[in-house]
mmCIF file of the N, C-alpha and C atoms, coordinates in Angstrom:
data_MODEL
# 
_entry.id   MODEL 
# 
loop_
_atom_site.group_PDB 
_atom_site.id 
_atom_site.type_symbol 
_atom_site.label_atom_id 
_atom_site.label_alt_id 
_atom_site.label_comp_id 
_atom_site.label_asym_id 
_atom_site.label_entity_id 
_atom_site.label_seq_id 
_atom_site.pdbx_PDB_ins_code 
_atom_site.Cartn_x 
_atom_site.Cartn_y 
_atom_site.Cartn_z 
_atom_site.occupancy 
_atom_site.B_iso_or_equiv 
_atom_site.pdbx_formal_charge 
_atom_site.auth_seq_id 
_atom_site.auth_comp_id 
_atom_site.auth_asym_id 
_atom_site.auth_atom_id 
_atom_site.pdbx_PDB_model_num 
ATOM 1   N N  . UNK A 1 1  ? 43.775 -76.009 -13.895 1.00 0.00 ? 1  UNK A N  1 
ATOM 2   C CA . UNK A 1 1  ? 42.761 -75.085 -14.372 1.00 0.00 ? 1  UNK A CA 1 
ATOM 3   C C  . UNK A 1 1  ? 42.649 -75.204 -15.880 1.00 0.00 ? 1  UNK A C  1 
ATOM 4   N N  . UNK A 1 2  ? 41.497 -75.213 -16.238 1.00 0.00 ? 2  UNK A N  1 
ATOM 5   C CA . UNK A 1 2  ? 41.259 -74.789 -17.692 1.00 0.00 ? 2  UNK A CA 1 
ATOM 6   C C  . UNK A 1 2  ? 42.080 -73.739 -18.250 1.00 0.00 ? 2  UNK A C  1 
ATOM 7   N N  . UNK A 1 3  ? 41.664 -73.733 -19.665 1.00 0.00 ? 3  UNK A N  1 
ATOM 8   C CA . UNK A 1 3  ? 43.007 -72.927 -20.158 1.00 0.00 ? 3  UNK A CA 1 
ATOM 9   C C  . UNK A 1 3  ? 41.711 -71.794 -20.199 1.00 0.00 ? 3  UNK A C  1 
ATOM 10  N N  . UNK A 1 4  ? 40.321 -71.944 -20.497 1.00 0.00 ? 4  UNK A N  1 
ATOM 11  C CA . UNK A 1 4  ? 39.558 -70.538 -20.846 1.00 0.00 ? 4  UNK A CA 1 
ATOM 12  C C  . UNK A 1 4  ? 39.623 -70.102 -19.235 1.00 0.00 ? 4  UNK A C  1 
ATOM 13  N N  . UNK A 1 5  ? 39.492 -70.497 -18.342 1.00 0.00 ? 5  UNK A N  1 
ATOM 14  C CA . UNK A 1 5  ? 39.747 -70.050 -16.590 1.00 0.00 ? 5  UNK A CA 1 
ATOM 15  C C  . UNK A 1 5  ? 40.835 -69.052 -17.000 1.00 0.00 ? 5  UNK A C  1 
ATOM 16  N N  . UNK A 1 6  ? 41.869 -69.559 -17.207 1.00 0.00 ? 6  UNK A N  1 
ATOM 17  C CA . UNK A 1 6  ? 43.426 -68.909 -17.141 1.00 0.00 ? 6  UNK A CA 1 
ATOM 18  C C  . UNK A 1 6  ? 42.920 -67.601 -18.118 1.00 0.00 ? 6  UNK A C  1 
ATOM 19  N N  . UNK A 1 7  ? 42.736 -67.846 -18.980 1.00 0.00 ? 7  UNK A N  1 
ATOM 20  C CA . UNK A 1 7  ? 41.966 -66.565 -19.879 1.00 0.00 ? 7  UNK A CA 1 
ATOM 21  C C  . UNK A 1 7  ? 41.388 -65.565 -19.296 1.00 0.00 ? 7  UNK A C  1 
ATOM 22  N N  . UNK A 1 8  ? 40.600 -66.096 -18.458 1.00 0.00 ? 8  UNK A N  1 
ATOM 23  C CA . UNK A 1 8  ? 39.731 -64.903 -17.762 1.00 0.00 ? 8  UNK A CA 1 
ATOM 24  C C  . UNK A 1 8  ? 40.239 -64.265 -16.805 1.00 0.00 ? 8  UNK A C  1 
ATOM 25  N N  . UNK A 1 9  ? 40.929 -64.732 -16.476 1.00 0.00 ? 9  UNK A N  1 
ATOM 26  C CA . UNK A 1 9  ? 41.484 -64.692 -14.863 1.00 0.00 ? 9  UNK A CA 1 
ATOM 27  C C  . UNK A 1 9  ? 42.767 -63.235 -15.749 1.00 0.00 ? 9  UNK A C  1 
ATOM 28  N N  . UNK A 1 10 ? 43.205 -63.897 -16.799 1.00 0.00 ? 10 UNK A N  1 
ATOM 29  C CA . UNK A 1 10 ? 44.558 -63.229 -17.147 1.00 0.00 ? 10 UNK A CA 1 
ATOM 30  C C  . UNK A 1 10 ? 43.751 -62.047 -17.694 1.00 0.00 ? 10 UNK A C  1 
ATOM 31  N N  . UNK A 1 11 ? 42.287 -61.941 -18.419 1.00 0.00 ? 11 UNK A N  1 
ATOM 32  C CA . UNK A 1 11 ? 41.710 -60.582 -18.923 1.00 0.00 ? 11 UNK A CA 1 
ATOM 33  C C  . UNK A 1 11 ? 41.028 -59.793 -17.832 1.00 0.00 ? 11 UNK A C  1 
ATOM 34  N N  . UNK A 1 12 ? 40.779 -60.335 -16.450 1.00 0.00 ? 12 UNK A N  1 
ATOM 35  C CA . UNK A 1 12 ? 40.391 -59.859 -15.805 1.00 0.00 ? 12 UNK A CA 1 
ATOM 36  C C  . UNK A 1 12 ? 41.396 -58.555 -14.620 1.00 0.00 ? 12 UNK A C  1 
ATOM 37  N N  . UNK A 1 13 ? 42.560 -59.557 -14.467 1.00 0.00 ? 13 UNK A N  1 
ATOM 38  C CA . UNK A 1 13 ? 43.768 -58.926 -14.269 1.00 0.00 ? 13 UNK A CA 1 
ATOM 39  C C  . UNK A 1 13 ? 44.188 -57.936 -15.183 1.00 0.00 ? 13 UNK A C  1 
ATOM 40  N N  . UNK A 1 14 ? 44.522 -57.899 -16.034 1.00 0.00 ? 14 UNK A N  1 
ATOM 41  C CA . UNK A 1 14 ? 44.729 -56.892 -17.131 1.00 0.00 ? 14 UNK A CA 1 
ATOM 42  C C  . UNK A 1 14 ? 43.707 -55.459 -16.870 1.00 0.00 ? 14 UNK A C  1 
ATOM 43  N N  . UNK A 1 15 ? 42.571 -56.150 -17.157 1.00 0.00 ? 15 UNK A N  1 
ATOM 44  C CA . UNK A 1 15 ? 41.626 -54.716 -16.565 1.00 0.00 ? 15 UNK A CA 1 
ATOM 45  C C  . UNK A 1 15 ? 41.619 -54.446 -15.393 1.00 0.00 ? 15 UNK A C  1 
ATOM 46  N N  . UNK A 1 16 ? 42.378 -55.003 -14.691 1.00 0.00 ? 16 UNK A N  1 
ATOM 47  C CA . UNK A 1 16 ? 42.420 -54.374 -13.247 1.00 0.00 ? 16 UNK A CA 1 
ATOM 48  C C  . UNK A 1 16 ? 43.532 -53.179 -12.947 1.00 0.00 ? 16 UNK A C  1 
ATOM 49  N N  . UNK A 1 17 ? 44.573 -53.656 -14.004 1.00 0.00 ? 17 UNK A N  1 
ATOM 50  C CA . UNK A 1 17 ? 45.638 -52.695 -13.851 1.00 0.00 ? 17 UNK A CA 1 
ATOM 51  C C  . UNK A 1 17 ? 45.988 -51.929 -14.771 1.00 0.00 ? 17 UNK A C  1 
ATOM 52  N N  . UNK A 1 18 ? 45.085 -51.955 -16.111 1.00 0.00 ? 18 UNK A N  1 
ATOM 53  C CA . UNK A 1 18 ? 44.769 -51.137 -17.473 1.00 0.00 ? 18 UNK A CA 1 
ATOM 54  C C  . UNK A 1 18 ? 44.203 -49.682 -16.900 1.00 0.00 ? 18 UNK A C  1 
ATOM 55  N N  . UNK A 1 19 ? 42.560 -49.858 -16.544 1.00 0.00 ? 19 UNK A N  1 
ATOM 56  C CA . UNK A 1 19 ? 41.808 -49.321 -15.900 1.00 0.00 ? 19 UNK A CA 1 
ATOM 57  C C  . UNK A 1 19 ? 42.067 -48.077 -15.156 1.00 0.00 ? 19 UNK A C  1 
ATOM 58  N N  . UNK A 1 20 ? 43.262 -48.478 -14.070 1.00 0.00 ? 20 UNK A N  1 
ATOM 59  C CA . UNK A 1 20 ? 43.765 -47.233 -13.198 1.00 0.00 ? 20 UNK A CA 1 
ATOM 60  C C  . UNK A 1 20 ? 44.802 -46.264 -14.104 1.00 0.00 ? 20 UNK A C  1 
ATOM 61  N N  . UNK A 1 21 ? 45.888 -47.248 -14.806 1.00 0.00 ? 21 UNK A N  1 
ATOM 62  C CA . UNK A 1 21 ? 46.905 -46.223 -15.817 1.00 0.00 ? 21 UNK A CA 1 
ATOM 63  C C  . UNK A 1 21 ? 46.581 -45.766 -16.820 1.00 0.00 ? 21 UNK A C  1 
ATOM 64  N N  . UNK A 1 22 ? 44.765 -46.305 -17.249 1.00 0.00 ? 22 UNK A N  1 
ATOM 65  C CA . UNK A 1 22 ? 44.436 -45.628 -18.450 1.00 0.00 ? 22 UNK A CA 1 
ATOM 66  C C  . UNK A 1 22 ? 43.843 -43.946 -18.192 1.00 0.00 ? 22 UNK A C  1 
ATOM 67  N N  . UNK A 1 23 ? 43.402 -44.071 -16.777 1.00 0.00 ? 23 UNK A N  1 
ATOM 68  C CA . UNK A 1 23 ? 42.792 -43.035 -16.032 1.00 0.00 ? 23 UNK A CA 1 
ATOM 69  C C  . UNK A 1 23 ? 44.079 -41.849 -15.900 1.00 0.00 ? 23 UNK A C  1 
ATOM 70  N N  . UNK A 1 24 ? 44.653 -42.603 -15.191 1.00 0.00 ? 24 UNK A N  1 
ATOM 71  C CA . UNK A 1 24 ? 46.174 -41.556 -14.885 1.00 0.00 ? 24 UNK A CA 1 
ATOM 72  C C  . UNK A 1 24 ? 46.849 -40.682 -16.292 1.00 0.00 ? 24 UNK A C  1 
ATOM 73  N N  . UNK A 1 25 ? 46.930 -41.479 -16.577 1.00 0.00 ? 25 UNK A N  1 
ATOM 74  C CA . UNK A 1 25 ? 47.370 -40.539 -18.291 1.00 0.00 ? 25 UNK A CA 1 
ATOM 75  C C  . UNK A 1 25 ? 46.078 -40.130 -19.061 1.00 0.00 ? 25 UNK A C  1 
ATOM 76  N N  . UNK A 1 26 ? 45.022 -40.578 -19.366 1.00 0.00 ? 26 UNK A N  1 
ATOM 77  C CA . UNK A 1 26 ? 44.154 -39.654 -19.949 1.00 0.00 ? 26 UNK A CA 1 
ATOM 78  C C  . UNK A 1 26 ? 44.156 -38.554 -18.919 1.00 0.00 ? 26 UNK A C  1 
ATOM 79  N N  . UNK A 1 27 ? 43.942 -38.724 -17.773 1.00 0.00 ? 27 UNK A N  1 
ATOM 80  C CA . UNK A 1 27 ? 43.883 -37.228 -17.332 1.00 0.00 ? 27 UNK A CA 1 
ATOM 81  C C  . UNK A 1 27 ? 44.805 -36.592 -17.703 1.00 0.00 ? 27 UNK A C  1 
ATOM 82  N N  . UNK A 1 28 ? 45.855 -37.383 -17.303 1.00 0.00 ? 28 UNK A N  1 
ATOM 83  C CA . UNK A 1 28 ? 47.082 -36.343 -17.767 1.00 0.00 ? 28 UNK A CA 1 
ATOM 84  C C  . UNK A 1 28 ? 47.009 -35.371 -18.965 1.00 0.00 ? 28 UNK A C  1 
ATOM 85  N N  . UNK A 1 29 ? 47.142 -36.093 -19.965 1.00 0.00 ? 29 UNK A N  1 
ATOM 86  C CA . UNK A 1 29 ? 46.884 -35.517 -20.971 1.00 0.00 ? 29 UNK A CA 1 
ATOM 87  C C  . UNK A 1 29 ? 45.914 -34.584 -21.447 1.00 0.00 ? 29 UNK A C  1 
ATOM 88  N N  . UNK A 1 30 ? 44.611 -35.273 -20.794 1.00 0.00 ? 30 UNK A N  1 
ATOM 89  C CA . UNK A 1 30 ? 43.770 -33.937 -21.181 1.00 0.00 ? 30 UNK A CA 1 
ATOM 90  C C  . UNK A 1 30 ? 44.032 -32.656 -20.581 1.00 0.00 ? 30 UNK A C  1 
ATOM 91  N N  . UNK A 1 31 ? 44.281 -32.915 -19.184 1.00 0.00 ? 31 UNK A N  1 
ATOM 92  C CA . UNK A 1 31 ? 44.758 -31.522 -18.303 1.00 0.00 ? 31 UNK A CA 1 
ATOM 93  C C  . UNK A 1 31 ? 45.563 -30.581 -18.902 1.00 0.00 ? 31 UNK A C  1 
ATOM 94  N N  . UNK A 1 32 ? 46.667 -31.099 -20.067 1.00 0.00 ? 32 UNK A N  1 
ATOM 95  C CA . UNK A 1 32 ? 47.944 -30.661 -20.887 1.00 0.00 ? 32 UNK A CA 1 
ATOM 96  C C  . UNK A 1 32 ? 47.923 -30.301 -21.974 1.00 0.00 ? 32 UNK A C  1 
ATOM 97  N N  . UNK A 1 33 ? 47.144 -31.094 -22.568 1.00 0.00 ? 33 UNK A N  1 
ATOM 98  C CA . UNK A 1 33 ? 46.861 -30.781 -24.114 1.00 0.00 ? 33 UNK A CA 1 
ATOM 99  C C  . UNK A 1 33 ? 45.591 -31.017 -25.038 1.00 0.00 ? 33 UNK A C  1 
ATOM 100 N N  . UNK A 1 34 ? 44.327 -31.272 -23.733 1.00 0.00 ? 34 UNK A N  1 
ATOM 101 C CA . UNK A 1 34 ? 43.356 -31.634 -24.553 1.00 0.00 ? 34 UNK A CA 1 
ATOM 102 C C  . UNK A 1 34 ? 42.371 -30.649 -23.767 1.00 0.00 ? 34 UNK A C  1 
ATOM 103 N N  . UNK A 1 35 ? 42.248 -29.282 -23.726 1.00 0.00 ? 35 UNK A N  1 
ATOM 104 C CA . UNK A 1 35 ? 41.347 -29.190 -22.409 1.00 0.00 ? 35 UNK A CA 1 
ATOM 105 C C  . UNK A 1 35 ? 40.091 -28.845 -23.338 1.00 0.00 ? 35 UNK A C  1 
ATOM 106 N N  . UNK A 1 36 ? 39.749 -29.082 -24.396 1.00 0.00 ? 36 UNK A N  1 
ATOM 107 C CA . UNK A 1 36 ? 38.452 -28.732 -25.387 1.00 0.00 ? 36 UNK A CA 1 
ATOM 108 C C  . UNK A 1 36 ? 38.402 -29.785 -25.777 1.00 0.00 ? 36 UNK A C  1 
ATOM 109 N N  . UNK A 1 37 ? 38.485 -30.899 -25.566 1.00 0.00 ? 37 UNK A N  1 
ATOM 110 C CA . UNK A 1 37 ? 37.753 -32.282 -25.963 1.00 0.00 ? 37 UNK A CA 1 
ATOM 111 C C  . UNK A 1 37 ? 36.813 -32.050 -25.152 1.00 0.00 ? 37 UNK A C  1 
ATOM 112 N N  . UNK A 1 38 ? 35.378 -32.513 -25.632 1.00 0.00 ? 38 UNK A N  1 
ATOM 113 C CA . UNK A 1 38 ? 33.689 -32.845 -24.984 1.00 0.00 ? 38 UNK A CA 1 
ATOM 114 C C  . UNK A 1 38 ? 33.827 -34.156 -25.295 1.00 0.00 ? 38 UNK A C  1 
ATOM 115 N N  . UNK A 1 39 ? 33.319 -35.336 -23.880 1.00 0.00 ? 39 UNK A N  1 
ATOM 116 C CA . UNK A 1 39 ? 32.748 -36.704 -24.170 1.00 0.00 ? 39 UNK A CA 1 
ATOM 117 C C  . UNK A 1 39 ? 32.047 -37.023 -23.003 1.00 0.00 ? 39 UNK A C  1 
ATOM 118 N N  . UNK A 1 40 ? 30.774 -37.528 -23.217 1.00 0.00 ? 40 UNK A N  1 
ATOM 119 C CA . UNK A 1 40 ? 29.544 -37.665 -22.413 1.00 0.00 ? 40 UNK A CA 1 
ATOM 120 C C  . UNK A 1 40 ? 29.557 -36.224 -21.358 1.00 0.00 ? 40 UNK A C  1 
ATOM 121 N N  . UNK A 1 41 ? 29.078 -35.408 -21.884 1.00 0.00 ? 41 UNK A N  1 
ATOM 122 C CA . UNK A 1 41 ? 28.989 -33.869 -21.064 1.00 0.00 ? 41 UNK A CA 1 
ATOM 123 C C  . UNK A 1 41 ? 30.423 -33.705 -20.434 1.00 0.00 ? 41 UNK A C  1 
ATOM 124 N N  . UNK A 1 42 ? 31.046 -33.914 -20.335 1.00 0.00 ? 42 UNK A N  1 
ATOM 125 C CA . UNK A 1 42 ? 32.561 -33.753 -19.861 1.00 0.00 ? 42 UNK A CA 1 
ATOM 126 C C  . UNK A 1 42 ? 33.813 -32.918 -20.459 1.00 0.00 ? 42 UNK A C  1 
ATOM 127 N N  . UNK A 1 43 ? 34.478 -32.238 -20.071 1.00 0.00 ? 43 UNK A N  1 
ATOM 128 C CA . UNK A 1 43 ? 35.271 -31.176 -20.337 1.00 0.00 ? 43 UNK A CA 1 
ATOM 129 C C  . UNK A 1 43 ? 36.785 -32.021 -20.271 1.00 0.00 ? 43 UNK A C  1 
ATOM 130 N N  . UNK A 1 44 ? 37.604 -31.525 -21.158 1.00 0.00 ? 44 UNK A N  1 
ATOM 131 C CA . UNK A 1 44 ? 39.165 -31.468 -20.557 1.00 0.00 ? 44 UNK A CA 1 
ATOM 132 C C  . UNK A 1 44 ? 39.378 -33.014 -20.166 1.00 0.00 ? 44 UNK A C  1 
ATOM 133 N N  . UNK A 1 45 ? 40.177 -32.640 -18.796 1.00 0.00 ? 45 UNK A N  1 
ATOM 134 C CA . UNK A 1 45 ? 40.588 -33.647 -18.007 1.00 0.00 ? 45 UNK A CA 1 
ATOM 135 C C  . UNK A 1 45 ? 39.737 -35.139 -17.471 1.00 0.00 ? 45 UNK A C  1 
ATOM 136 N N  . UNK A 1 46 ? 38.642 -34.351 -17.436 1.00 0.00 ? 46 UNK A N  1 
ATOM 137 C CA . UNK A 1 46 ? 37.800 -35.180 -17.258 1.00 0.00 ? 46 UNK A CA 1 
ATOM 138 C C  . UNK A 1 46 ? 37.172 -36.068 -18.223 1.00 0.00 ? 46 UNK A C  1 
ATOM 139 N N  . UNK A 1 47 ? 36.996 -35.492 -19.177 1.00 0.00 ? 47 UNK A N  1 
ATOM 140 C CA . UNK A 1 47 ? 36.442 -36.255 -20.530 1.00 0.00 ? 47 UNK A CA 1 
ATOM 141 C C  . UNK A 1 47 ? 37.624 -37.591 -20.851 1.00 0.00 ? 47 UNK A C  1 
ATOM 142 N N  . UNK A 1 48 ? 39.301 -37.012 -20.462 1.00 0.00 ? 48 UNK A N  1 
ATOM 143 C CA . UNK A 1 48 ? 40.120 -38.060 -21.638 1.00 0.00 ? 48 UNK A CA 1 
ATOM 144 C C  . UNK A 1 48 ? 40.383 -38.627 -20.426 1.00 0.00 ? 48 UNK A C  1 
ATOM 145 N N  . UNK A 1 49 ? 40.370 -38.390 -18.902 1.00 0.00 ? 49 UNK A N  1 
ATOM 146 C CA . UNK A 1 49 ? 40.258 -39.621 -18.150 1.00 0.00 ? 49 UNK A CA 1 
ATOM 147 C C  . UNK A 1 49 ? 39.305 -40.866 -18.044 1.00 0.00 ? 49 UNK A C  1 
ATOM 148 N N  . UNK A 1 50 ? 37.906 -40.353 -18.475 1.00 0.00 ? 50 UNK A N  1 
ATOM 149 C CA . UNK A 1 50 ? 37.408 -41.374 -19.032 1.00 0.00 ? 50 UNK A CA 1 
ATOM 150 C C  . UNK A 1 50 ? 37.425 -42.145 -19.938 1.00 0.00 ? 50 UNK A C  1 
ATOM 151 N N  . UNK A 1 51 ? 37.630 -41.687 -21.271 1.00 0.00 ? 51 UNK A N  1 
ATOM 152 C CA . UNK A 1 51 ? 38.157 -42.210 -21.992 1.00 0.00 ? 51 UNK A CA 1 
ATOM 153 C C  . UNK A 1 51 ? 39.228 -43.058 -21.928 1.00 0.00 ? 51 UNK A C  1 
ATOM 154 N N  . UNK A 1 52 ? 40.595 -42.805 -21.620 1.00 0.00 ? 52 UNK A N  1 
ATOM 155 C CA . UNK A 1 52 ? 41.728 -43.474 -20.952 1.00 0.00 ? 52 UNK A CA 1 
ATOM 156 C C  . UNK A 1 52 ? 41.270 -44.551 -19.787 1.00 0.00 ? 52 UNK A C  1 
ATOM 157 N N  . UNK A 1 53 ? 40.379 -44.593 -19.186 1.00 0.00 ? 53 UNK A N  1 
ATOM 158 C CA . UNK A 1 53 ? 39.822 -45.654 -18.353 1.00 0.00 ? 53 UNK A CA 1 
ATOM 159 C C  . UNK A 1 53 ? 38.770 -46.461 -19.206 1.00 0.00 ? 53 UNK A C  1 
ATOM 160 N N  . UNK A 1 54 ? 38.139 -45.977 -20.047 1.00 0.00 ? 54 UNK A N  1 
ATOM 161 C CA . UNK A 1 54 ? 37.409 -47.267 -20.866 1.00 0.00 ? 54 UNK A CA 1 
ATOM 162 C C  . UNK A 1 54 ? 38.678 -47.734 -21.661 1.00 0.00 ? 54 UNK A C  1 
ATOM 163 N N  . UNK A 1 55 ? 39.545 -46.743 -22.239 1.00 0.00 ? 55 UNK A N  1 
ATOM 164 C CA . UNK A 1 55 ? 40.787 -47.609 -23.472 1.00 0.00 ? 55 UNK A CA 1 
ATOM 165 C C  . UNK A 1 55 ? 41.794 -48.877 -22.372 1.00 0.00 ? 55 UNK A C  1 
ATOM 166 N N  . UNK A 1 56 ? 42.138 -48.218 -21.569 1.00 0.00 ? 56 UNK A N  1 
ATOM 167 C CA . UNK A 1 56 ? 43.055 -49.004 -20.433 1.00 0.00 ? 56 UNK A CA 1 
ATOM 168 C C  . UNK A 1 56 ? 42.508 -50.436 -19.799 1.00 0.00 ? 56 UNK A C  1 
ATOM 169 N N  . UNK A 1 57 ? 40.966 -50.314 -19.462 1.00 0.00 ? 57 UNK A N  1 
ATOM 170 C CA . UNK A 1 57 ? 40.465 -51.126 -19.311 1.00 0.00 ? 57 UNK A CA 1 
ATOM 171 C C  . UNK A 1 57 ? 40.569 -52.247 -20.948 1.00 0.00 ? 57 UNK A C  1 
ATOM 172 N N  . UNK A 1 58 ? 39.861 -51.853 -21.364 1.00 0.00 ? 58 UNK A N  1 
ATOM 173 C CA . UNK A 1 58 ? 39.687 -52.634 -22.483 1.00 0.00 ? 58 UNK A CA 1 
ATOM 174 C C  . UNK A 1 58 ? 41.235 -52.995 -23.121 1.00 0.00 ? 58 UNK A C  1 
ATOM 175 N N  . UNK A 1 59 ? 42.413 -52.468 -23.411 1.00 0.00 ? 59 UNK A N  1 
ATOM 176 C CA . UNK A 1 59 ? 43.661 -52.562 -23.727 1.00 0.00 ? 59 UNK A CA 1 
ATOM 177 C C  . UNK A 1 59 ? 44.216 -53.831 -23.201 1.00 0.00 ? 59 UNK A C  1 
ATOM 178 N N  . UNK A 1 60 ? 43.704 -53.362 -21.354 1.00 0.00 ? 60 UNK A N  1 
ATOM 179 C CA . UNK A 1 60 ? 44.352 -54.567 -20.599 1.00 0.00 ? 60 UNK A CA 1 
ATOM 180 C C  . UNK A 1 60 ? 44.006 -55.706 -20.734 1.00 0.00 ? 60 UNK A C  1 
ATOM 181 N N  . UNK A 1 61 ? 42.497 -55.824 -20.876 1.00 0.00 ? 61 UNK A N  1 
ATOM 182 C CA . UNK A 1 61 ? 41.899 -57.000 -20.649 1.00 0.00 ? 61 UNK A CA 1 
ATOM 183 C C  . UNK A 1 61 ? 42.585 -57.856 -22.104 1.00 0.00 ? 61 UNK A C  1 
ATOM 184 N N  . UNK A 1 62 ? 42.827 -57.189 -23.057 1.00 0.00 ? 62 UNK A N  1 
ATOM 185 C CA . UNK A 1 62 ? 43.260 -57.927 -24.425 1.00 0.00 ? 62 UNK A CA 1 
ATOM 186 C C  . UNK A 1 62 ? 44.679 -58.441 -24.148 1.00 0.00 ? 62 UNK A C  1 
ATOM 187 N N  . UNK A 1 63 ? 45.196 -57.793 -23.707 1.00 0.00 ? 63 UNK A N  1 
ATOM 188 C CA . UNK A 1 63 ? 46.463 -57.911 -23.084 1.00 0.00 ? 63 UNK A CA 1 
ATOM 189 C C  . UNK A 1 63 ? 46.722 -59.042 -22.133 1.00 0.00 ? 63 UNK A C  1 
ATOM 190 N N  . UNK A 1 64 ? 46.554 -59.104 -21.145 1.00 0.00 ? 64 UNK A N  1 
ATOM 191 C CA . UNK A 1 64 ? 46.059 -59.551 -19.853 1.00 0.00 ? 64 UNK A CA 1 
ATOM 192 C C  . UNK A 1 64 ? 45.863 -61.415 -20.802 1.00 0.00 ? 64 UNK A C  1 
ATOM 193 N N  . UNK A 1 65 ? 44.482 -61.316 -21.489 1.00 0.00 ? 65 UNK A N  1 
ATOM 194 C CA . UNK A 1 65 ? 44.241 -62.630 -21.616 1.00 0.00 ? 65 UNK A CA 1 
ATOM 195 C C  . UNK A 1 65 ? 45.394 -62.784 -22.654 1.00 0.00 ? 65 UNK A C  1 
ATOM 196 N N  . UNK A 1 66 ? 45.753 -62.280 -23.755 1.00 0.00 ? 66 UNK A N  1 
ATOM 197 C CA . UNK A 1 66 ? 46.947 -63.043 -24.613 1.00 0.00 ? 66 UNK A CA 1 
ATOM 198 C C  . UNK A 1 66 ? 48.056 -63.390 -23.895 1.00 0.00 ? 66 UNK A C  1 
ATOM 199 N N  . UNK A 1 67 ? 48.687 -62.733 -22.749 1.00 0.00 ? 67 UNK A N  1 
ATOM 200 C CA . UNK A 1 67 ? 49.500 -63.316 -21.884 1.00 0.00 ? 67 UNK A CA 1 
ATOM 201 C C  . UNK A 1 67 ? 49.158 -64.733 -21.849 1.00 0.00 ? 67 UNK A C  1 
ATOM 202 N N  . UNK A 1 68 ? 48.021 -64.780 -20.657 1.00 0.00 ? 68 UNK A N  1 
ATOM 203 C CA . UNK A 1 68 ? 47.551 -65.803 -19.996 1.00 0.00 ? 68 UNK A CA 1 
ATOM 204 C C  . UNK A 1 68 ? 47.638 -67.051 -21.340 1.00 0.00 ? 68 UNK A C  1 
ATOM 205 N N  . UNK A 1 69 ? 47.440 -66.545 -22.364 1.00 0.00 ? 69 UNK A N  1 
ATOM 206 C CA . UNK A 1 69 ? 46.901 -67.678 -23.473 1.00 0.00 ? 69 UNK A CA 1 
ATOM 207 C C  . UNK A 1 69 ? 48.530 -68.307 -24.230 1.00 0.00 ? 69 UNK A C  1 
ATOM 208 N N  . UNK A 1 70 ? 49.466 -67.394 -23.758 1.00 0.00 ? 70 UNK A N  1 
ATOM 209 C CA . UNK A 1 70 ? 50.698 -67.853 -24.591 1.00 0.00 ? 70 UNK A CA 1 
ATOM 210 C C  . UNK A 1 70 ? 51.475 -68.633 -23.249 1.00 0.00 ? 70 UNK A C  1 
ATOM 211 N N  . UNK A 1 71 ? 50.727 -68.294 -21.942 1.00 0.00 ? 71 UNK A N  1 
ATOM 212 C CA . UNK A 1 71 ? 51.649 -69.022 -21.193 1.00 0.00 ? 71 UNK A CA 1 
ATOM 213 C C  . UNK A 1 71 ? 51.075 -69.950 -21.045 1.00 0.00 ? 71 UNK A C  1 
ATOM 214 N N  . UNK A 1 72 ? 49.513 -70.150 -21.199 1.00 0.00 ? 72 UNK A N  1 
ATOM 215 C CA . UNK A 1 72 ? 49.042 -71.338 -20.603 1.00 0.00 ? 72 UNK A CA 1 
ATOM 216 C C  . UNK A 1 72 ? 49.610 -72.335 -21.920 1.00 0.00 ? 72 UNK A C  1 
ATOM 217 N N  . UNK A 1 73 ? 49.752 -72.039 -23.602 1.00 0.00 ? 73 UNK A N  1 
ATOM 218 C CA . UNK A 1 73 ? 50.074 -72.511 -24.110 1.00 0.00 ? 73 UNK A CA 1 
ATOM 219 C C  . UNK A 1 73 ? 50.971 -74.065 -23.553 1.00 0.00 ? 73 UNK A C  1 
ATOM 220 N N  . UNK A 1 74 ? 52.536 -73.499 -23.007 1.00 0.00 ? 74 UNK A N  1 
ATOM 221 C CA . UNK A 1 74 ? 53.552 -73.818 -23.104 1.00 0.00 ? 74 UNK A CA 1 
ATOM 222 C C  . UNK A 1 74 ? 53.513 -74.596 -21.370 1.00 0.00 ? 74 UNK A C  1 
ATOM 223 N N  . UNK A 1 75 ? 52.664 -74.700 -20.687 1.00 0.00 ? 75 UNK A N  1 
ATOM 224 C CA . UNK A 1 75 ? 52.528 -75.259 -19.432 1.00 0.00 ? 75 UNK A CA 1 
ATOM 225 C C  . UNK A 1 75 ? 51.816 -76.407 -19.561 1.00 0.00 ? 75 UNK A C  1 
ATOM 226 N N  . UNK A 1 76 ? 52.471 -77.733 -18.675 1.00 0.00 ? 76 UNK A N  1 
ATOM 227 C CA . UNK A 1 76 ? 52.414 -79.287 -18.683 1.00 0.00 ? 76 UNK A CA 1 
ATOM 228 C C  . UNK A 1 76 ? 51.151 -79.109 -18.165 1.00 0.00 ? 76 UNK A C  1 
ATOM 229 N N  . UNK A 1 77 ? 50.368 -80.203 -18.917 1.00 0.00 ? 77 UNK A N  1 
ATOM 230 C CA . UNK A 1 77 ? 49.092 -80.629 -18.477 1.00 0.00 ? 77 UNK A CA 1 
ATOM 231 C C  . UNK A 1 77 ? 49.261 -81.359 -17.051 1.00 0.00 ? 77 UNK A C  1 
# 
């Protein structure tokens, strides 16, 4: 495989499993300690679970591909 394949594949993975734990703890948190944050009409829990699911997503995917990019580094053609 290409090394930009391995990239995608590794940022795509990342947001796959960013995505859900970014959700899980923004809620968390907002439920706990944020319940007066407003984002896109949204209250509380709901607002920083979204949030936490766009950050998680996006976190992972950065994540996810620098993996992919330091391992594909060091792997025989």
């Amino acid at each position: 495989m290409t090394r930009m394949v391995l990239v995608a594949i590794g940022a795509a993975v990342g947001a796959v499993v960013g995505a859900p734990l970014g959700l899980f703890l923004g809620a968390l948190f907002g439920g706990n300690f944020a319940s007066g944050v407003e984002f896109w009409g949204l209250r509380g829990y709901e607002a920083t679970g979204r949030l936490g699911l766009l950050l998680g997503a996006v976190l992972g995917a950065l994540l996810g591909a620098a993996v992919a990019r330091a391992r594909g580094a060091g792997a025989q053609p």
